[in-house]
PAKE-953464 format. One record per residue (C-alpha): z, x, y; residue in three letters. Coordinates in steps of 0.2 Angstrom, whole numbers, padded with zeros to 4 digits, always signed. Layout:
ZXYALA
...
END
This chain:
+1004-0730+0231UNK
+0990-0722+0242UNK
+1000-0726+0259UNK
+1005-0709+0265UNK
+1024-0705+0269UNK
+1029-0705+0286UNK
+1042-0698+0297UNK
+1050-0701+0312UNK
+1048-0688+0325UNK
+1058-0685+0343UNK
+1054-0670+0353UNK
+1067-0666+0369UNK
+1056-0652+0377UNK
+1059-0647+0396UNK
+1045-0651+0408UNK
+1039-0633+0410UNK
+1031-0634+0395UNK
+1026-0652+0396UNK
+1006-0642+0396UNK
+1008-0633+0382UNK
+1017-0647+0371UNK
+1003-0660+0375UNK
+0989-0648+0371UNK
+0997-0642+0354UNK
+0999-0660+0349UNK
+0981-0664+0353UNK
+0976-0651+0343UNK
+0985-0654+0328UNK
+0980-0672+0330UNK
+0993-0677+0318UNK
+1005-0688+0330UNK
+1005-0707+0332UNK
+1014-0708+0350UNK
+1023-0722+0352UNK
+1036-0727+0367UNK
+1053-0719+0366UNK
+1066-0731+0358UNK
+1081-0724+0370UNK
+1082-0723+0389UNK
+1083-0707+0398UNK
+1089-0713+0414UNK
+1081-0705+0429UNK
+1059-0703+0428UNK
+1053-0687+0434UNK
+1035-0687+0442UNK
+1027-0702+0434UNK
+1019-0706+0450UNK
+1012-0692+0453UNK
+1006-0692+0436UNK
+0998-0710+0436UNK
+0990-0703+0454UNK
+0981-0689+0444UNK
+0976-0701+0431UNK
+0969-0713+0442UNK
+0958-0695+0447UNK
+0955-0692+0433UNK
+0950-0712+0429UNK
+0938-0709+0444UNK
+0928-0692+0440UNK
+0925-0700+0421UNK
+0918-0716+0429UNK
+0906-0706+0440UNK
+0903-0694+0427UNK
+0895-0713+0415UNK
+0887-0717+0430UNK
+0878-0701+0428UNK
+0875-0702+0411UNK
+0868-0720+0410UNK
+0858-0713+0426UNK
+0849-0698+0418UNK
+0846-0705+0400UNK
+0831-0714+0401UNK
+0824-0698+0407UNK
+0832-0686+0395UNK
+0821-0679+0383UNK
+0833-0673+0370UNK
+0832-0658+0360UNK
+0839-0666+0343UNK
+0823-0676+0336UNK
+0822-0688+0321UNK
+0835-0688+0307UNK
+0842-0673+0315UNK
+0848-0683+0331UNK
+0853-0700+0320UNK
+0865-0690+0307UNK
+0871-0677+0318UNK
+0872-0683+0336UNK
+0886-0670+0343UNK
+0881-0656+0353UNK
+0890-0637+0349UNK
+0897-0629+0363UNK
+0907-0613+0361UNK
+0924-0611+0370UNK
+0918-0599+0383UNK
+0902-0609+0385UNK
+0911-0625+0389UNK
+0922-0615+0401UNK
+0907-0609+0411UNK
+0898-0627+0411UNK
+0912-0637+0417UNK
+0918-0623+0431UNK
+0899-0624+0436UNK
+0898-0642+0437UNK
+0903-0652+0453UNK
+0904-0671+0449UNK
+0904-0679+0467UNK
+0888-0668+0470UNK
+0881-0674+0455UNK
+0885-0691+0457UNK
+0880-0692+0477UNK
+0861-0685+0472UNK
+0859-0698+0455UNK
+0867-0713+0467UNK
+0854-0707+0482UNK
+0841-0705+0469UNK
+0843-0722+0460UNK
+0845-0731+0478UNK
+0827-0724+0483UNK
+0819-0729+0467UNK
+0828-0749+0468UNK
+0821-0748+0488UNK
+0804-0743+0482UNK
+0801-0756+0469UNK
+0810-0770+0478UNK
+0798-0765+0491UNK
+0783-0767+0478UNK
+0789-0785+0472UNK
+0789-0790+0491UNK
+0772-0784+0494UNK
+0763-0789+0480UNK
+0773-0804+0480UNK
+0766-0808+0498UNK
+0749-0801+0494UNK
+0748-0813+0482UNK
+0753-0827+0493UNK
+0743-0820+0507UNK
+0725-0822+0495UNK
+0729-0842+0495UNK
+0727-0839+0516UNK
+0712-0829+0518UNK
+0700-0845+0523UNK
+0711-0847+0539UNK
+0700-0838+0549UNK
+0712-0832+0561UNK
+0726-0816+0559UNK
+0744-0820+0552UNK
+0751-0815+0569UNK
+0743-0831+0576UNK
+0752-0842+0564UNK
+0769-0845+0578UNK
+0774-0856+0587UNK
+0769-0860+0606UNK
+0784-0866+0619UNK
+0779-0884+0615UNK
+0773-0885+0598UNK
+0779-0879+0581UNK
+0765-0870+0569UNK
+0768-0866+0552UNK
+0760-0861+0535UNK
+0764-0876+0522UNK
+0762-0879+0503UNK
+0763-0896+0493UNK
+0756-0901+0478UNK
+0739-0904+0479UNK
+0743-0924+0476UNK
+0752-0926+0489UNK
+0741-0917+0503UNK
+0733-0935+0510UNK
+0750-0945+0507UNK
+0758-0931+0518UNK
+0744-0932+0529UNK
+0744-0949+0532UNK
+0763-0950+0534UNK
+0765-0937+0548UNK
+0751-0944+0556UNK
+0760-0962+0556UNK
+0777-0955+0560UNK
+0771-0941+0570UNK
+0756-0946+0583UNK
+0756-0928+0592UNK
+0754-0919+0576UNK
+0739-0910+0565UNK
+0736-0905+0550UNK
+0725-0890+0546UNK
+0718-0888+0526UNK
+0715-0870+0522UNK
+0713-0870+0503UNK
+0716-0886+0491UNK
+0709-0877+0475UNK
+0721-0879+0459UNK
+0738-0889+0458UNK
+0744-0883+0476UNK
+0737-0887+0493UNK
+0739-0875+0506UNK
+0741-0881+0526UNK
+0745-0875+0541UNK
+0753-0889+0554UNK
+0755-0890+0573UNK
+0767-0904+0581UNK
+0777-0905+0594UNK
+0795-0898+0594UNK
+0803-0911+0600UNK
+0797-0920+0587UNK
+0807-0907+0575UNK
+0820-0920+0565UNK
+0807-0934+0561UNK
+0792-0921+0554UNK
+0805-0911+0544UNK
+0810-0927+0537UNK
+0791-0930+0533UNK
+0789-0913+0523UNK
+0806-0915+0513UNK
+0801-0931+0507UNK
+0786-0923+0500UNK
+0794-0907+0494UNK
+0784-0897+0506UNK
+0788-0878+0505UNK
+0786-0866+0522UNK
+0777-0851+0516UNK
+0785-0835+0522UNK
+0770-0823+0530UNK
+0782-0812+0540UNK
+0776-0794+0537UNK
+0758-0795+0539UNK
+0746-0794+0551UNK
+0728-0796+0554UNK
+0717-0808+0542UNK
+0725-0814+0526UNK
+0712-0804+0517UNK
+0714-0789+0525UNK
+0733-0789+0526UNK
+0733-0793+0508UNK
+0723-0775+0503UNK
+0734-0768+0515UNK
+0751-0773+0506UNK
+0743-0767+0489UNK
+0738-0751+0495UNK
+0756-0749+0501UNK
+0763-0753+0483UNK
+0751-0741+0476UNK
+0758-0728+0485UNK
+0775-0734+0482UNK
+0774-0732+0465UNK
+0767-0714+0465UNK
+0782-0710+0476UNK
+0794-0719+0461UNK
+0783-0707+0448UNK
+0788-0694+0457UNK
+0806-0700+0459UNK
+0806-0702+0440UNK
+0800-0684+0439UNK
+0815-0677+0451UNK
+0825-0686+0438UNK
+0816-0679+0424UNK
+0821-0663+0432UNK
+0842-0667+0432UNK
+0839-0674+0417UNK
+0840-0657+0411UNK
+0856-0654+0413UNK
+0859-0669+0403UNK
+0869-0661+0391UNK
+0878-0654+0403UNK
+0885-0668+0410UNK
+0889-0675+0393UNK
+0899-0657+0388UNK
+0907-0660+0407UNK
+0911-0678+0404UNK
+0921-0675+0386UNK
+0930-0661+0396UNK
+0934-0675+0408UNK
+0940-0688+0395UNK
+0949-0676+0384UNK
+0960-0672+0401UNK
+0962-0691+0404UNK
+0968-0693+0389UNK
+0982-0678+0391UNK
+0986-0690+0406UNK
+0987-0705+0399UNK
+0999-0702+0381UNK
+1012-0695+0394UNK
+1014-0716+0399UNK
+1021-0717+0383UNK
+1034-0701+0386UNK
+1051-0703+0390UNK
+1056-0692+0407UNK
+1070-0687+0416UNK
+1072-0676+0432UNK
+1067-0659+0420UNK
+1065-0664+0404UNK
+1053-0677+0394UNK
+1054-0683+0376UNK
+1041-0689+0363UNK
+1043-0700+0350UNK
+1031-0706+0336UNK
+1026-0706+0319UNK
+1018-0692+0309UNK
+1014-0691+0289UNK
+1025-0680+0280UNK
+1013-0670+0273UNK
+1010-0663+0291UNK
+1030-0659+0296UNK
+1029-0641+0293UNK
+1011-0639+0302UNK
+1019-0645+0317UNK
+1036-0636+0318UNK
+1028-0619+0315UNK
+1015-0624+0330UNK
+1028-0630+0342UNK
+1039-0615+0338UNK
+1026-0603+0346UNK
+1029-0610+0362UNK
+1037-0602+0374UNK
+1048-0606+0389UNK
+1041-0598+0406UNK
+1050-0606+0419UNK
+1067-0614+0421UNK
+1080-0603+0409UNK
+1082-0587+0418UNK
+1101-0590+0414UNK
+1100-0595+0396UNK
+1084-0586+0389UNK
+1091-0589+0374UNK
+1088-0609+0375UNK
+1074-0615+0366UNK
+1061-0624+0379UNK
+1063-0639+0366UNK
+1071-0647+0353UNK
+1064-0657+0336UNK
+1073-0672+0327UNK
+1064-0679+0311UNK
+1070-0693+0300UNK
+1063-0706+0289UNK
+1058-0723+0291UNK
+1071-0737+0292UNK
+1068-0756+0284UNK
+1061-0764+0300UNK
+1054-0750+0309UNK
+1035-0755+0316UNK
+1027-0740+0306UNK
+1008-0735+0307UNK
+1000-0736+0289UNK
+0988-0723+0284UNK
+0977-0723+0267UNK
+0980-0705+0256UNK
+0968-0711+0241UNK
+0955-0699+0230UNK
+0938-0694+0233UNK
+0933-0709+0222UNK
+0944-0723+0230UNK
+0943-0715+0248UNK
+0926-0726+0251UNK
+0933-0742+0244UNK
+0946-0742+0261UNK
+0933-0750+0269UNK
+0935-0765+0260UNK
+0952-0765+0261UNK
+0952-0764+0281UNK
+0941-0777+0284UNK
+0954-0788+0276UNK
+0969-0782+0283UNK
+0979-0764+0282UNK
+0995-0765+0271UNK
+1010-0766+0278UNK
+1018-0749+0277UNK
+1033-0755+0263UNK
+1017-0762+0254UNK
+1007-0754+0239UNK
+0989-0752+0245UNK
+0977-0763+0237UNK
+0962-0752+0239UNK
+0965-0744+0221UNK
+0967-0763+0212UNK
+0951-0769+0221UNK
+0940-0755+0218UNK
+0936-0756+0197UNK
+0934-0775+0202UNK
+0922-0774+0217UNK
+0910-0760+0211UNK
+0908-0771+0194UNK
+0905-0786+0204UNK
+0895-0778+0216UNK
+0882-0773+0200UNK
+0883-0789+0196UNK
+0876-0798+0212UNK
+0863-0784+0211UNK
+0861-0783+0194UNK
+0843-0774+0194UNK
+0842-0757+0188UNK
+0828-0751+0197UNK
+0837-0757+0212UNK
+0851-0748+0209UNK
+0845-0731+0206UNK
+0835-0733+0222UNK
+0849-0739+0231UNK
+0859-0724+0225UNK
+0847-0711+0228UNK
+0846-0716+0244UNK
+0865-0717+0248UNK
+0867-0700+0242UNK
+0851-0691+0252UNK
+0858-0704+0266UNK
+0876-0695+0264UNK
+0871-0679+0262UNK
+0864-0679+0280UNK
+0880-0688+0289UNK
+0894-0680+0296UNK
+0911-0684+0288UNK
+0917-0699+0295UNK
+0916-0720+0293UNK
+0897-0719+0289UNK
+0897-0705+0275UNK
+0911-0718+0265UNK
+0902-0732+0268UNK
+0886-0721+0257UNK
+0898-0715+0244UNK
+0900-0734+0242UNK
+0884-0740+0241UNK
+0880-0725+0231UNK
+0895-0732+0218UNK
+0886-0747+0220UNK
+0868-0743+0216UNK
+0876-0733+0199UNK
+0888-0748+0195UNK
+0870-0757+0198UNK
+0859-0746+0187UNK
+0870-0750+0175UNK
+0871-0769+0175UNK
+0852-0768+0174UNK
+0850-0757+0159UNK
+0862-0769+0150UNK
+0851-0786+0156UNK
+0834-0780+0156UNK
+0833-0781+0174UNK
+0820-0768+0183UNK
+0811-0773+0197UNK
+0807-0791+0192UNK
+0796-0786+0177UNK
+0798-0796+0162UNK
+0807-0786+0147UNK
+0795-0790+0133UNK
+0783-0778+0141UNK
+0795-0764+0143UNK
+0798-0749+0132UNK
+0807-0750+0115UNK
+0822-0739+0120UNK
+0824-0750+0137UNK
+0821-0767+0128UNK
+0835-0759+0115UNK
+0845-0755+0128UNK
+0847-0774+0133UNK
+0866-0782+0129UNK
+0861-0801+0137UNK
+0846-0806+0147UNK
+0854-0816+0161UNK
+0838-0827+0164UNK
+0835-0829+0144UNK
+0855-0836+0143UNK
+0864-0840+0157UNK
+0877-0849+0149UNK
+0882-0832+0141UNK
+0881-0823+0156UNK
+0893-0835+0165UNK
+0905-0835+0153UNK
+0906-0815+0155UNK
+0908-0818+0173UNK
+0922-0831+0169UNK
+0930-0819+0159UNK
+0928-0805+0170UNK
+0938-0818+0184UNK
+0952-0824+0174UNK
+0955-0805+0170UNK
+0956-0802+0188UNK
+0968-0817+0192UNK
+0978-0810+0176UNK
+0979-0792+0186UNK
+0983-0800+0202UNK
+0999-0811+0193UNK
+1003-0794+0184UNK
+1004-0785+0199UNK
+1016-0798+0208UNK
+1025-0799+0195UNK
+1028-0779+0194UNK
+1031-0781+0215UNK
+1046-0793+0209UNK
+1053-0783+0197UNK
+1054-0767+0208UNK
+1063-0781+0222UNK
+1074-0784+0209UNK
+1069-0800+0209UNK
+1069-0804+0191UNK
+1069-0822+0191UNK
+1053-0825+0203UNK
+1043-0811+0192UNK
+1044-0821+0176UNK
+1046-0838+0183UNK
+1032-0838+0195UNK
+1019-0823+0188UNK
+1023-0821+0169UNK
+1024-0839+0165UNK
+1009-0843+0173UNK
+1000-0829+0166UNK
+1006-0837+0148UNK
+1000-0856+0154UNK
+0985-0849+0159UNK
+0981-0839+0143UNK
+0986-0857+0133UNK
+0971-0866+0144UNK
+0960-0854+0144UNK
+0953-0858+0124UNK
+0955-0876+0130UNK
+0943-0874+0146UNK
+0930-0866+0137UNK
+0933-0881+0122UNK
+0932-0895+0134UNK
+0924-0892+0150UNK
+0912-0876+0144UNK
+0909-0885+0128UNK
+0911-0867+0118UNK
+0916-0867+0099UNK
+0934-0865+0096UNK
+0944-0867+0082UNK
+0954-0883+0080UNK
+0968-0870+0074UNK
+0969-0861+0091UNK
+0965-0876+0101UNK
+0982-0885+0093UNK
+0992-0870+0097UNK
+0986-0868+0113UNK
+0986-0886+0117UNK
+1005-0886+0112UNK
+1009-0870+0121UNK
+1001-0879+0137UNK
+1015-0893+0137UNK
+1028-0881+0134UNK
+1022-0872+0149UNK
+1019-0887+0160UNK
+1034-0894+0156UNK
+1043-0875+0162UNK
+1034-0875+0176UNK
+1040-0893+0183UNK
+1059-0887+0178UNK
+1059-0873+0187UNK
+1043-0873+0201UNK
+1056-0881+0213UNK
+1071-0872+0208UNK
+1076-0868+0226UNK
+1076-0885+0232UNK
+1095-0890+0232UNK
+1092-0908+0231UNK
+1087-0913+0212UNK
+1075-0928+0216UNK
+1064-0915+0229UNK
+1067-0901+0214UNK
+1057-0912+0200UNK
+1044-0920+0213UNK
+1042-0901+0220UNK
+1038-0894+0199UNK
+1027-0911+0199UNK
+1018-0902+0213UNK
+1018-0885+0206UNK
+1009-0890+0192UNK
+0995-0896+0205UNK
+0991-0876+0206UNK
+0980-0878+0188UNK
+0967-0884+0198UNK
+0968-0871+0213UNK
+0967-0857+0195UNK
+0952-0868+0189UNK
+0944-0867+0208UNK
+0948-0849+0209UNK
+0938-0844+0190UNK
+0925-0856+0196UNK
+0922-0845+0209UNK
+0916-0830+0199UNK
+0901-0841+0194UNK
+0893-0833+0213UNK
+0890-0817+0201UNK
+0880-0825+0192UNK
+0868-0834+0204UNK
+0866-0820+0216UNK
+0861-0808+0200UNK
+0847-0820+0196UNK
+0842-0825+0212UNK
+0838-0805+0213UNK
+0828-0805+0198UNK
+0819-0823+0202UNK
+0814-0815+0220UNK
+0807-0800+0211UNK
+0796-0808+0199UNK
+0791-0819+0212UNK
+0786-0804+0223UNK
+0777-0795+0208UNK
+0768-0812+0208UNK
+0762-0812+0225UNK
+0756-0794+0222UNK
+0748-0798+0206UNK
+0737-0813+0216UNK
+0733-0801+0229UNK
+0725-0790+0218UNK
+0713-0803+0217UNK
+0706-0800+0234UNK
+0691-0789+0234UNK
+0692-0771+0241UNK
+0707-0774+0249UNK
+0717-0782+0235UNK
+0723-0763+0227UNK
+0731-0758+0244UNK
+0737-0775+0250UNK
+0746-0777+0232UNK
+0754-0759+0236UNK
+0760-0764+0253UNK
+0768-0782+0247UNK
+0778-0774+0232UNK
+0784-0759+0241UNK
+0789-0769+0259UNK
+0796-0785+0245UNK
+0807-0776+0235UNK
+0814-0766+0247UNK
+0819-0782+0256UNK
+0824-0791+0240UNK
+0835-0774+0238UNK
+0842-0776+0257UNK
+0845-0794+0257UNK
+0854-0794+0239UNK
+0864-0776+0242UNK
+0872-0788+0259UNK
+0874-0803+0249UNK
+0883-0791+0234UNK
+0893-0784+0246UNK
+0899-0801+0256UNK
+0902-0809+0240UNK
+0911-0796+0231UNK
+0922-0791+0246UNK
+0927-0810+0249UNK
+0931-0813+0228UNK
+0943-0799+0232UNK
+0949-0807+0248UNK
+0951-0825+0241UNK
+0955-0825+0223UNK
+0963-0808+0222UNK
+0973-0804+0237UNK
+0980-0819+0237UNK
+0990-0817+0223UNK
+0999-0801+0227UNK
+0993-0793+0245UNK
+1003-0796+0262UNK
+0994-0785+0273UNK
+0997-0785+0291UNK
+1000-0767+0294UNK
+0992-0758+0307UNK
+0980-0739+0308UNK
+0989-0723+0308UNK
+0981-0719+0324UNK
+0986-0699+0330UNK
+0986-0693+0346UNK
+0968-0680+0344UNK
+0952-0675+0353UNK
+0940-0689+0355UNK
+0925-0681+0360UNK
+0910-0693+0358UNK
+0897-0680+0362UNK
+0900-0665+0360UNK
+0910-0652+0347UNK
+0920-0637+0355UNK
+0917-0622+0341UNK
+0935-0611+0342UNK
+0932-0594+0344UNK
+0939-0583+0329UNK
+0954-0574+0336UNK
END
C-alpha cells in the first residue's frame, strides 16, 4: 500500500559506451545504484578512474574555496522572497557550455587565495599595531626613545609590568636579592604598574627568579622607535592606512564577486562530473565491458529501455555491428533482498510522509503507515491548536507560503501545516475558540456554531479525546490483525489483536464507570464486567501459548494480562490533546488581557495594545503549531505504531543531478 513496486535491474554494456550510459542514467534519474551481487573477474581502469576522481575531488574543493571566498561580497541579483523561495539560478544549455569553457579554476583559485592572504596580512598587521600603540601610550613618560630600552654588555634593561600592588614588594625584593640592580617607575596609574629595570647579567637566574615570583610580565616594544608617544601615532597612522588598503582589497573582491554566479554554475558542472565518477565505484568492470545493478520502480522500466536503446555502439564491434553495445536483465524482488523503499501516495497523503520518515521508513515487504496516520494526526493536530482564528491564519499563510516554493521537502511540509490550520479552523468553530476571546461576546451564528467549550467542560472534552485514542488503538489492533491474516497467521490475528480488541471493548464502559466516574447502566456494566473475565481468563490460556513448558505458559498469560495497564497508559496519553488545546486558549486570553491593560496607557496605549496582540498571538500561534506538531507526531509514534508498524527500511535514493545552485534549462530539440 503507497510503497511503490520495484525491480531489479543489471545492465552488461561494453565500456565504449560506459559515457553515454552514465549520462542517460543521470538524467532519467530513476536508478538506485547498488554494488553488483556477481564478480566479473578482471577490473578494467579503476585506477585511473579513482585518479580522475581524486581530480575531479580537487577542482570542486577549490571551486568552495572560491565560493565561500567571494560570498560575503556578492551582491545577489535574487532580492527578498524571490531569493528565499526560489534560490537556483537558470542557465541555458548553450549558456552553461560557454561559462564553464571560459572559466579556469586554478586561476581563479590562485587570485582569491592571494587576495584573502593580503587581506589576513593587512589586518593581522592592524591588530599588532594598535595592539603595541596601545601598550606604547602606557610608556610615553619614559623620556627616552624605545630604541634605548636594550641591553648594554654588562647589564640587562628591560620594560616590565606588575600589578600595581606588587611594585614596592618587587622593589624591595630585587633590591635585597639583587644589590647591582634599579628599578625605574614610568607610570603606576590604575591596576598595573609599568617599570623599566637595569641589573647586571650575571645576576640573570636570581632577578628572573625575583620577577616570576611576582608574576612580572616583559612588555614587548620591538617595532617602534623614537618616544613612546610618537611611535605610538606612528603605528596608528600605519593601521589607518592599512585599512584603506583592505577597503580596497574588499572592493577588488567586490569586483570578482561578479562573477559569482559564475563560479556557482562552474562548480555544479564540477560536482555533476564527480558524481559520474564516483557511481562508477559501485559498477562492476572487466577488461572491456562494465555492468550496473540497482533498483528502479516499476513504473519507470519502459522509460529506461526505450532511453538505453538509442545508444549506439561507436567503437569495438566493427566485426559484429549487429551486437548490441549492451544488454538489460530486469527481475523482481526476492524475500531478503535489501530493497530501497519509496512513498507513491496522493496529492492529499503525499505531505503526511514527513511524519512517517522521521519515525522510520517502512520496510519495503511492509504496508506504509503514512495513510493510517494521516486522518489521525491532522485531527489531533486541530486539537492541540484548537483556535479557529489561528487556523485559518495558519492556513493562509501555508498556502501563500506554498504557492512561492519550488516543489520539493519545504512545499509538503506547507500542504501540511495548511491541512493543519483547516483541521484547526475547524476544532475552533466547534469550541468557540478565536483568538482568546470569550464566546458570550461572539455573534449568534459563531456562538451557535459551538458543539463543547473545552474551558466551560473539560471533563467532556477529555472524554472525546479518550474516545478518539481508544479508536486509534482499536485501528492500530485492526490493522495487525489484518497483517496476520494476509501471513496466514490465523491464530496470532485473533489471539493477539481481535481478542484484545474484544477485552478492551468490555473495559472500556467499566473505565468510564469506575475510574472517570461517568453514568453507565448497571445492565451494560454486568455484561461487560463478565465479558472482561471471560477475556482475562482467554488471555492467560493462550498469551503464552508458545512457551513449551506448562508452568512458564500460565506464569507467561499471568503476565500477559499485565498489558491492561500499558492499554490504560497508552489512552491516558491522549489526555496531551486536551491540555495543549487550552493552554492555546488560556495564553490568548491572557495576551488579550495584557492588551486590554495597555490600553490604559495614555497616548501610547491604542498602539502599544496593537503591537502586543499582533507580536502575542502570533507567538502563541508558533509556539502551539510546534507543540501540535510534536505531540501529534509522537501519539502516532508511541501509541500507534506500536501496534502494527516495523519500519526500518531505508530511501529510494536514484542516481540524478544534484545541482545545489543552479537549473540547466534543456533546449527544445
Amino acid at each position: 500500500m503507497a510503497v511503490s513496486r520495484m525491480r531489479k535491474i543489471q545492465i552488461l554494456a561494453h565500456d565504449s559506451v560506459r559515457s553515454d550510459v552514465v549520462a542517460a542514467l543521470r538524467d532519467e534519474g530513476v536508478l538506485h545504484v547498488t554494488s553488483p551481487s556477481i564478480e566479473l573477474g578482471t577490473v578494467g581502469d579503476s585506477e585511473t578512474r579513482r585518479m580522475r576522481e581524486r581530480e575531479i575531488a580537487g577542482e570542486l574543493g577549490k571551486l568552495e574555496y572560491i565560493r565561500n571566498f567571494l560570498k560575503p561580497h556578492y551582491v545577489p541579483s535574487k532580492k527578498g522572497l524571490d531569493k528565499m523561495f526560489n534560490p537556483k539560478l537558470f542557465v541555458a544549455e548553450k549558456e552553461l557550455r560557454a561559462t564553464v569553457d571560459s572559466f579556469t579554476t586554478e586561476e581563479w583559485y590562485q587570485r582569491c587565495v592571494d587576495l584573502e592572504g593580503r587581506m589576513r596580512s593587512a589586518e593581522a598587521e592592524i591588530v599588532r599595531k594598535t595592539a603595541l600603540a596601545a601598550e606604547l601610550g602606557h610608556w610615553s613618560d619614559a623620556g627616552i626613545d624605545v630604541e634605548e630600552l636594550v641591553d648594554t654588555r654588562l647589564t640587562r634593561v628591560a620594560p616590565i609590568t606588575v600589578e600595581a600592588g606588587e611594585s614596592a614588594e618587587l622593589r624591595a625584593s630585587l633590591e635585597s636579592a639583587v644589590a647591582e640592580s634599579e628599578i625605574i617607575e614610568i607610570s603606576g596609574s590604575g591596576a598595573t604598574a609599568y617599570l623599566v629595570i637595569v641589573y647586571l647579567k650575571e645576576r640573570e637566574a636570581e632577578a628572573a627568579l625575583i620577577l616570576k615570583q611576582h608574576s612580572a610580565r616583559w612588555a614587548d616594544l620591538s617595532g617602534a622607535t623614537g618616544t613612546p608617544g610618537d611611535a605610538a601615532g606612528r603605528l596608528l597612522d600605519d593601521a589607518t592606512g592599512l585599512s584603506d588598503e583592505i577597503e580596497k582589497m574588499k572592493e577588488e573582491a567586490a569586483e570578482l564577486a561578479r562573477n559569482y554566479e559564475d563560479v556557482l554554475v562552474v562548480l555544479d558542472e564540477v560536482s555533476e562530473r564527480l558524481g559520474k565518477e564516483s557511481v562508477q565505484e559501485n559498477f562492476g568492470s572487466t577488461e572491456a565491458t562494465f555492468l550496473v545493478e540497482g533498483w528502479m520502480r516499476t513504473r519507470d522500466e519502459e522509460r529506461v529501455r526505450e532511453r538505453l536503446a538509442t545508444i549506439k555502439s561507436v567503437t569495438g564491434f566493427a566485426d559484429a555491428p549487429h551486437v548490441p553495445p549492451l544488454h538489460i536483465e530486469t527481475r523482481d524482488p526476492e524475500p531478503g533482498e535489501d530493497i530501497p523503499v519509496d512513498f507513491n501516495n496522493s496529492g492529499l497523503i503525499a505531505p503526511f510522509e514527513f511524519v512517517t520518515t522521521l519515525y522510520s521508513r517502512p520496510a519495503y515487504w511492509e504496508n506504509d503507515p503514512t495513510p493510517l496516520l494521516a486522518p489521525f494526526f491532522i485531527i489531533f493536530f486541530g486539537l492541540c491548536v484548537s483556535d479557529g482564528g489561528y487556523g485559518i491564519t495558519l492556513a493562509l499563510l501555508a498556502l501563500w507560503l506554498m504557492r512561492k516554493m519550488p516543489e520539493g521537502g519545504g512545499r509538503q511540509l506547507m500542504k501540511l501545516l495548511m491541512m493543519g490550520g483547516v483541521s484547526t479552523a475547524v476544532v475552533g468553530l466547534i469550541t468557540g475558540g478565536w483568538f482568546g476571546i470569550d464566546p458570550d461576546v461572539m455573534p449568534a451564528f459563531i456562538r451557535n456554531a459551538i458543539v463543547l467549550n473545552p474551558l466551560a467542560e473539560p471533563m467532556k472534552m477529555l472524554n472525546v479525546v479518550f474516545i478518539i485514542g481508544i479508536v486509534q488503538i482499536f485501528t492500530g489492533l485492526a490493522i495487525k490483525m489484518v497483517v496476520d491474516f494476509k501471513a496466514k497467521r490465523w491464530l496470532d490475528g485473533i489471539l493477539d489483536q481481535f481478542l484484545w480488541i474484544v477485552f478492551l471493548t468490555f473495559l472500556v464502559p467499566l473505565g468510564y464507570d469506575f475510574i472517570l466516574g461517568g453514568d453507565v447502566s448497571p445492565g451494560i456494566t454486568a455484561i461487560a464486567g463478565r465479558g472482561a473475565q471471560i477475556c482475562g481468563v482467554l488471555v492467560i490460556l493462550t498469551g503464552a501459548r508458545k512457551n513449551a513448558n506448562p508452568v512458564l505458559k500460565l506464569l507467561g498469560g499471568i503476565l500477559k494480562l499485565y498489558d491492561i495497564v500499558g492499554y490504560f497508559g497508552d489512552v491516558l496519553s491522549y489526555a496531551r490533546l486536551l491540555a495543549l488545546g487550552l493552554a492555546t486558549g488560556a495564553i490568548a486570553m491572557a495576551i488579550n488581557g495584557v492588551a486590554e491593560m495597555a490600553m490604559g496607557i495614555p497616548v501610547a496605549g491604542p498602539v502599544a495594545a496593537v503591537l502586543i496582540l499582533i507580536a502575542g498571538h502570533l507567538f502563541n500561534l508558533a509556539v502551539n503549531c510546534l507543540g501540535g506538531f510534536v505531540h501529534s507526531a509522537r501519539l502516532q509514534y508511541l501509541e500507534y505504531f506500536g501496534k502494527f508498524f516495523t519500519g526500518g527500511g531505508h530511501a529510494f535514493q536514484p542516481f540524478a543531478s544534484a545541482r545545489r545552485y543552479s537549473e540547466v534549462r534543456r533546449q527544445e530539440s
